[in-house]
Every structure is written in C-alpha cells, then in structure tokens.
Phi, psi and omega in degrees: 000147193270141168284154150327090193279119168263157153232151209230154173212122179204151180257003148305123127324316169269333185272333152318271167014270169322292195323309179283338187288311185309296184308302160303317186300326201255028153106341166308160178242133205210143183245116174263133187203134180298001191204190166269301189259037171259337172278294200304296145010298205277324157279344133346310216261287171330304169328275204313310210266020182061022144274044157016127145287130169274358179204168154166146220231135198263140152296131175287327160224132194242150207235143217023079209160156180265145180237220190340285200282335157299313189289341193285309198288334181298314185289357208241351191256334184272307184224093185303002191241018184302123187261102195260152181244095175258143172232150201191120185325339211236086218271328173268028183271115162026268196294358164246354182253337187222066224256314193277350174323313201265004182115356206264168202252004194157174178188126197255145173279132164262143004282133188267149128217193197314310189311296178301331173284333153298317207251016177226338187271299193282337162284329139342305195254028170046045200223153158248129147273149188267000000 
C-alpha cells in the first residue's frame, strides 16, 4: 500500500517537528516547508512529478510569509481537489470555525498534538485510527 503524502507548513520549528514525528507514526510520509511560498513549490513540484499531496495542513499564520488562508486559495488555483488543513491557536478565528467557506477540509487546533491528529486529521484523510 502507497502511504499517504502530507505536506504541513509552519514557521514553527517544533510544530514541524511534532507534527511530523506524529504524522510518520501514524504511517504518513510527510514533507515539510516554513513558508508559503516554499509550500507552493513543493506542491507544484508534487503536481508535475505525478505526486500528488494527498493533504495539507497549514499555519493560519506565518509572519513574514502568506499564511492559510492565502496559501489555501494558491493551491485550490493549482489543484481544485487539494485536500486542505488549517491549523491554528486561535479557535475563534473565521477560518477555524467556518473552515470550509475557505476552502480548507478541517481544522487542527494548536496547540497540536497526537491526540488531536486522531480525532480531527485521520478520520478526515478516511483512515481509522487504531
């Protein structure tokens, strides 16, 4: 079976980290970028190589950098079938309470962790968790 490609984008170092350490355990293969536009690239790059993301889960905000709610509408211009994540500290923002208006498939809570990535990412992405 092919795993699942995620790509997670945050200007967070530890939430990269986490995110990904999580993400490998729970069988994904996942590519990570500090910004917006090193995430559009790497999905562009996924497109042209027949490599699909099959997901991706976004910072609402990356400071000096385009954050969610931009990178979501670039990617939704590359691939309308971009399965989007947003995540964010800030649970009463627009974009986390009323996540498909922007396009996105969900919404992970910050502070994340393993717990929240079962129960809001892997039933979401048609997975059970175990």
């Amino acid at each position: 079976m092919v795993k699942q490609r995620v790509l997670v984008v945050d200007d967070d170092e530890d939430v990269l980290f986490l995110v990904e350490y999580a993400l490998k355990r729970l069988g994904f293969d996942v590519t990570c970028a500090s910004d917006g536009p090193r995430a559009v690239e790497l999905y562009r790059r996924g497109l042209a190589e027949g490599q699909r993301f099959d997901a991706v889960i976004m910072d609402l905000n990356i400071p000096g950098s385009f954050g969610g709610k931009e990178l979501v509408a670039r990617l939704l211009e590359l691939d309308p079938r971009v399965r989007a994540f947003i995540s964010s500290g800030y649970p009463d923002d627009p974009c986390m309470t009323d996540f498909r208006r922007f396009g996105f498939a969900g919404a992970i809570a910050k502070p994340v962790t393993y717990e929240e990535l079962l129960a809001a990412f892997v039933p979401a992405m048609g997975l059970r968790s175990e």
